[in-house]
FIPAMI-954544 format. One line per field, with one value per residue (C-alpha): residue in one letter; x, y, z negated; residue number from 0. Coordinates in Angstrom, 1 decimal. Layout:
r = (A / ...)
xx = (X / ...)
yy = (Y / ...)
zz = (Z / ...)
k = (NUM / ...)
// end
This chain:
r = (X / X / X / X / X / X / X / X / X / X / X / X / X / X / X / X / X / X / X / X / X / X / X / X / X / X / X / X / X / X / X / X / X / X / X / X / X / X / X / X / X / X / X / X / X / X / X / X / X / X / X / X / X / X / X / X / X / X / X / X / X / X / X / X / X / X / X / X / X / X / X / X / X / X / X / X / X / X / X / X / X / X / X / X / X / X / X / X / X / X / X / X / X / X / X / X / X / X / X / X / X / X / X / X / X / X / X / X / X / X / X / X / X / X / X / X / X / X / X / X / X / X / X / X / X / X / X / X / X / X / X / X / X / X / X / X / X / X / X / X / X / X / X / X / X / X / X / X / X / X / X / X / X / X / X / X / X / X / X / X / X / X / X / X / X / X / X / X / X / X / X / X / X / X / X / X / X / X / X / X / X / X / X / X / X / X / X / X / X / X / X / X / X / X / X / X / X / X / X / X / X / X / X / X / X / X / X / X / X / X / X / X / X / X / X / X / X / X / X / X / X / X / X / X / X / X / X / X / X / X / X / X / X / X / X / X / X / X / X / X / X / X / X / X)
xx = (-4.0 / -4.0 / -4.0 / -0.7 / 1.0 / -0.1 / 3.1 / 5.3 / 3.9 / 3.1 / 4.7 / 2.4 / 3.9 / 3.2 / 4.6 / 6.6 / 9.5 / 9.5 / 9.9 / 7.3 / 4.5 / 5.7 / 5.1 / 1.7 / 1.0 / 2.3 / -0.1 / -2.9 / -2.2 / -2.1 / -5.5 / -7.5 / -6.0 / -4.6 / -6.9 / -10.0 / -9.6 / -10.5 / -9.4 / -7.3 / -5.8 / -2.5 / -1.7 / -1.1 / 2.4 / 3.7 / 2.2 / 1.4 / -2.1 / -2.4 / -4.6 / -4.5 / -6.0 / -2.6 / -1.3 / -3.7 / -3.5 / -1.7 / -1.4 / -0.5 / 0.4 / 1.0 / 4.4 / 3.9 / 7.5 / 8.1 / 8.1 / 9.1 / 5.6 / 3.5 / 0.2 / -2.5 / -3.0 / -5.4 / -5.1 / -7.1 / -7.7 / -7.7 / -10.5 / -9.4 / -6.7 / -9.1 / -12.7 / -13.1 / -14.0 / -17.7 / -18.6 / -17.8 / -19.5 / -22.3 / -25.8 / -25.7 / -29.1 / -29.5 / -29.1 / -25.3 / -24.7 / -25.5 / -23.4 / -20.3 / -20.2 / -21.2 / -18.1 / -14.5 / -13.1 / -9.7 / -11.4 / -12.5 / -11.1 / -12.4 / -11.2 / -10.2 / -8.2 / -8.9 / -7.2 / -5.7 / -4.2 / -5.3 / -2.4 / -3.9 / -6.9 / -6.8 / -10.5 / -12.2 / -15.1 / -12.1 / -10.4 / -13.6 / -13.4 / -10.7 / -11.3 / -11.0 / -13.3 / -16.5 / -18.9 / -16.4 / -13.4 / -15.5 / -16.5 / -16.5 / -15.0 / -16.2 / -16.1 / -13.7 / -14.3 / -11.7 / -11.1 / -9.6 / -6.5 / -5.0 / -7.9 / -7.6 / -4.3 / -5.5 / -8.1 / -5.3 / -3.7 / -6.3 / -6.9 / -3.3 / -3.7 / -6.7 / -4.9 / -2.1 / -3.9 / -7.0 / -9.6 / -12.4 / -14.6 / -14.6 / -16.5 / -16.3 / -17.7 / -18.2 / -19.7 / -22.6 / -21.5 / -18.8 / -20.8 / -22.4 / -19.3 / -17.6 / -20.6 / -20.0 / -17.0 / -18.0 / -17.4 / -20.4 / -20.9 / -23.8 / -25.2 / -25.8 / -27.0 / -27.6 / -25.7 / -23.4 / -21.0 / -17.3 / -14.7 / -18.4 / -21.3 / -20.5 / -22.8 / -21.7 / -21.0 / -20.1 / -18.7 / -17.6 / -14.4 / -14.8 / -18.3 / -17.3 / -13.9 / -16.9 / -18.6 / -15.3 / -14.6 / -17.9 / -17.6 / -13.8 / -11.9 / -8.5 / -8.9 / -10.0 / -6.5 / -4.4 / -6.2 / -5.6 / -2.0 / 0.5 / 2.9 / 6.1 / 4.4 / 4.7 / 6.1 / 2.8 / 2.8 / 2.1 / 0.2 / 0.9 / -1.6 / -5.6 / -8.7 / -10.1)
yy = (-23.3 / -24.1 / -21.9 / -24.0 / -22.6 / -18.8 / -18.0 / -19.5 / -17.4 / -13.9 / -11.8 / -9.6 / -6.7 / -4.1 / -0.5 / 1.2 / 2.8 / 5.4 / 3.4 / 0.9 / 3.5 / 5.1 / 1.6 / 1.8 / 5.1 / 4.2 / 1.1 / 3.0 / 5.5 / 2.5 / 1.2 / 4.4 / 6.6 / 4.8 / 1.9 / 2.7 / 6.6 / 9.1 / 12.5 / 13.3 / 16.7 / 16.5 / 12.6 / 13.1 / 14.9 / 12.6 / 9.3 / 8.4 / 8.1 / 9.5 / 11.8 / 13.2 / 10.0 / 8.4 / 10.6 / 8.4 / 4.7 / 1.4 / -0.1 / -3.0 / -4.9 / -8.2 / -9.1 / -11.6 / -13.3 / -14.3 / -11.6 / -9.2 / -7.1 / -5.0 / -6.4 / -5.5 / -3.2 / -2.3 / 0.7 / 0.7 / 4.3 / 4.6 / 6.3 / 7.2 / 9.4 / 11.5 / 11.3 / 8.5 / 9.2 / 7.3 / 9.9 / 12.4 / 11.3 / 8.7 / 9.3 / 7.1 / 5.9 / 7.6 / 4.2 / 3.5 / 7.1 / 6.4 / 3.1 / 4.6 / 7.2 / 4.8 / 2.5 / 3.5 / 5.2 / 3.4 / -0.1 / 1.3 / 1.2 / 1.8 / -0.8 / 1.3 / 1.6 / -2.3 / -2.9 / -5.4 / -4.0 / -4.8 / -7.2 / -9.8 / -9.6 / -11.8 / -13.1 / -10.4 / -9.8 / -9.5 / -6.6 / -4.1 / -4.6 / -3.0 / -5.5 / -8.5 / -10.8 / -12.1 / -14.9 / -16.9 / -17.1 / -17.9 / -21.6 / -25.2 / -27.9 / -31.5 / -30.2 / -27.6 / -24.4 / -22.1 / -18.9 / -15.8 / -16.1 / -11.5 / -11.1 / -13.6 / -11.9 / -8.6 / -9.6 / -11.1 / -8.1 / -6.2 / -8.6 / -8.5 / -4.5 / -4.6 / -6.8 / -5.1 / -1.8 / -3.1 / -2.8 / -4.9 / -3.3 / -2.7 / 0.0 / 0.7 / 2.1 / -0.9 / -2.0 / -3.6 / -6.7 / -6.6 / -7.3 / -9.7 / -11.6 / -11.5 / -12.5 / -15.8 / -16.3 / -15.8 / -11.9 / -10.3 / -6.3 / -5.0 / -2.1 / 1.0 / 3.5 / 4.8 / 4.8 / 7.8 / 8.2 / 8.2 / 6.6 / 4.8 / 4.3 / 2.5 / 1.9 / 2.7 / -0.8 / -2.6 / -5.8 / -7.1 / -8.6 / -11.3 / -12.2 / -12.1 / -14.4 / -16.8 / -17.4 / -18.1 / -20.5 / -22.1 / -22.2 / -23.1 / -23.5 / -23.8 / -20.0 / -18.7 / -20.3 / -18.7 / -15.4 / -15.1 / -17.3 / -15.5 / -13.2 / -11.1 / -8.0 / -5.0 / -1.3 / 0.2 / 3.3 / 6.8 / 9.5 / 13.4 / 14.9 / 15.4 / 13.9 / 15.9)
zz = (4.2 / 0.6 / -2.6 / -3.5 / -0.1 / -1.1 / -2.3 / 0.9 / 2.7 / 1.3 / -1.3 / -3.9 / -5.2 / -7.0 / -5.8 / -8.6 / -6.7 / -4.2 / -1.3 / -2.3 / -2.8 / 1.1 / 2.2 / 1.0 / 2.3 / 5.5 / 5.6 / 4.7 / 6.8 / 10.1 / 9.1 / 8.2 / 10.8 / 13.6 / 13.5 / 12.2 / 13.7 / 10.1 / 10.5 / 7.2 / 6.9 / 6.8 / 7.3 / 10.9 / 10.5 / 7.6 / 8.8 / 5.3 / 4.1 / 0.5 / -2.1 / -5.6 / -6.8 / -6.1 / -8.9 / -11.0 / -10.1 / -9.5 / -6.1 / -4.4 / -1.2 / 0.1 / 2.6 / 5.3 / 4.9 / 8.3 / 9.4 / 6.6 / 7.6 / 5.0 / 5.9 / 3.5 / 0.4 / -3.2 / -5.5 / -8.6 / -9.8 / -13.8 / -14.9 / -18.2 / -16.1 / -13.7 / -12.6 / -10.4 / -6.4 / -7.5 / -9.7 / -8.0 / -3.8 / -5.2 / -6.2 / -9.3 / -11.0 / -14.2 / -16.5 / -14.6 / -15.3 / -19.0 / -18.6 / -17.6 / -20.5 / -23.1 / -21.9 / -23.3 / -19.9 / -20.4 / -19.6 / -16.0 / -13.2 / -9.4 / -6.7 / -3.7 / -0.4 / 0.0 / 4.1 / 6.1 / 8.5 / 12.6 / 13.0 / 11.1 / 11.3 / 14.4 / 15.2 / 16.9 / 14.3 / 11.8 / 14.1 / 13.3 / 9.5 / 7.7 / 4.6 / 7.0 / 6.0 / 7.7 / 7.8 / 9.9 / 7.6 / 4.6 / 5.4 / 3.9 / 5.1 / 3.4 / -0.7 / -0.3 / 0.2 / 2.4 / 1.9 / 3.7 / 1.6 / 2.5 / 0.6 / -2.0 / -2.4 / -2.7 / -5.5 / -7.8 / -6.9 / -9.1 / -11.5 / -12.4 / -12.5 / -14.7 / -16.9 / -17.9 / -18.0 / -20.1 / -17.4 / -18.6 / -15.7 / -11.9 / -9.7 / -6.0 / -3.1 / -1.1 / 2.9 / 2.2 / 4.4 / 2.2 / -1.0 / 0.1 / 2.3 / -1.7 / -3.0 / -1.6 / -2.9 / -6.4 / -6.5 / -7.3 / -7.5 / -8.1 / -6.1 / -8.5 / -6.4 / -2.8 / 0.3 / 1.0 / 3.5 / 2.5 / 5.3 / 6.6 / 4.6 / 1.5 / -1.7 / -5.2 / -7.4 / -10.2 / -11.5 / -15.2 / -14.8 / -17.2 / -15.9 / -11.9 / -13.2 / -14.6 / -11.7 / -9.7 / -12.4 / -11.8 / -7.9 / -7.6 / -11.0 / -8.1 / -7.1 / -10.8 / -12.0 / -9.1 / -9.5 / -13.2 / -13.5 / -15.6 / -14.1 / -15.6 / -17.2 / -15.3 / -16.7 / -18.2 / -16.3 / -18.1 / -17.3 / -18.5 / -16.2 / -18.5 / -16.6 / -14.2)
k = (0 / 1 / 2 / 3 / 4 / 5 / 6 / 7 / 8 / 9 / 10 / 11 / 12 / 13 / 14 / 15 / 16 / 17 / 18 / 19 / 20 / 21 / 22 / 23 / 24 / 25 / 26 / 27 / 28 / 29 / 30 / 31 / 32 / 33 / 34 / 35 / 36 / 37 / 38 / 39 / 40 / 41 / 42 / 43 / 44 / 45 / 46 / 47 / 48 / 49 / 50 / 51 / 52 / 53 / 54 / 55 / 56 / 57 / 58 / 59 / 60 / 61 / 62 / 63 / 64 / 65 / 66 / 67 / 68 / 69 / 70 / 71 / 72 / 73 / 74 / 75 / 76 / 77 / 78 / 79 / 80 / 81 / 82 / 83 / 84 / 85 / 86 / 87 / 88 / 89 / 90 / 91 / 92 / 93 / 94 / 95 / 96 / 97 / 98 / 99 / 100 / 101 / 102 / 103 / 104 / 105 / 106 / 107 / 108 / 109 / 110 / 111 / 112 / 113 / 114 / 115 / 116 / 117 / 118 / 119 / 120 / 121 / 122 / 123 / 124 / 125 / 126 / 127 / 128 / 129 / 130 / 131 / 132 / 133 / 134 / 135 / 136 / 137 / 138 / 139 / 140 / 141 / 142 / 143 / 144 / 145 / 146 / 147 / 148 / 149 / 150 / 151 / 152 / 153 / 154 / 155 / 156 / 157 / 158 / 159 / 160 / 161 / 162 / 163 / 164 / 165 / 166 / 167 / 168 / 169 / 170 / 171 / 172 / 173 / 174 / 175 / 176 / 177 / 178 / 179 / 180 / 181 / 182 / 183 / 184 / 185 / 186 / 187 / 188 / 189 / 190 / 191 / 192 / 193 / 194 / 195 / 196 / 197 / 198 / 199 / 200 / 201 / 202 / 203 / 204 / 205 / 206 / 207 / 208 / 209 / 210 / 211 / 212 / 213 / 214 / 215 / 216 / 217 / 218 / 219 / 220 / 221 / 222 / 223 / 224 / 225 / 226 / 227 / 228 / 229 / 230 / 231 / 232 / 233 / 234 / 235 / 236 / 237 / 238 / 239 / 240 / 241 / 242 / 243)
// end
């Protein structure tokens, strides 16, 4: 499939009513609990995946249109609004530490809650990672390069996030398969500190938006264009609750 097709067959939205964010949570909740088998207080009874951070964020989620199915999701916690899950589970080396007080807290924001959920991730090296994507489904075929497009989808979910909330940079507790997997697409985070365990073991990162667009650009000018093409602005949402 080509970039060009993306848009016959999935939806991106962006949750902003009550029923949108349940669809999330009820997503979330089929690929942490049910799928991947975490043990959240609380979910069980509601079948809805959710935490304070949600109080705090913008999330996403992609529609297969054939069949009407919520089928992957993103949030992106704003830091200026809370202190961000990173900072509070990862062990962070003292100069990233530095890094993320020197930098304006409103132009960071942590990727999280990145899932596909078990219904299309077909392949079976696909069904044991909740992100999706392995060394299979990134390939080349002749010049082009092919690309697991959920995720794709996913990652112009959060540019467009960033955008309208002035993110300028990314952090995220990240599978190291999966940094490197993104890494060959272009998307480059930068390990920051040590493992710690936190829905698996996952290692504390960071990316510069502008800089990880860049080297897209450079690799495939066709998938820098559709993750950054203009869309109708969202409602900025606002926030009455202090950082924690």
């Amino acid at each position: 499939m080509r970039l060009q097709e993306f848009d016959y067959h999935f939806e991106l939205i962006q949750a902003s009513t009550p029923e949108q964010f349940d669809t999330v949570h009820r997503l979330r909740y089929q690929v942490y609990c049910v799928e991947q088998g975490h043990v959240i207080p609380g979910c069980e009874a509601t079948q809805k995946e959710s935490d304070d951070y949600d109080d705090f964020s913008l999330a996403s989620y992609l529609i297969h249109k054939s069949t009407g199915q919520p089928m992957a999701t993103v949030r992106l916690i704003l830091a200026a609004q809370t202190r961000l899950p990173m900072e509070r589970f990862a062990i962070l080396r003292r100069d990233e530490r530095d890094r993320i007080w020197r930098l304006p807290r409103q132009c960071i924001g942590e990727v999280s809650r990145f899932a596909v959920s078990k219904k299309f991730r077909r392949r079976v090296a696909e069904s044991q990672v909740i992100h999706g994507i392995t060394p299979d489904n990134l390939f080349q075929r002749g010049n082009r390069r092919w690309y697991p497009f959920i995720t794709i989808g996913l990652v112009k979910a959060i540019v467009q996030m960033s955008e309208q909330q002035g993110i300028t940079h990314w952090y995220a507790l990240m599978e190291q398969s999966l940094i490197r997997l993104l890494k060959r697409m272009g998307i480059h985070f930068t390990p920051i500190g040590p493992a710690v365990n936190h829905f698996g073991v996952r290692l504390p990162c960071i990316t510069v938006i502008s800089e990880m667009l860049d080297s897209i650009d450079r690799l495939d000018p066709e998938v820098c264009r559709f993750l950054t093409e203009a869309k109708p602005a969202a409602p900025v949402m606002m926030f009455d609750s202090d950082p924690r």
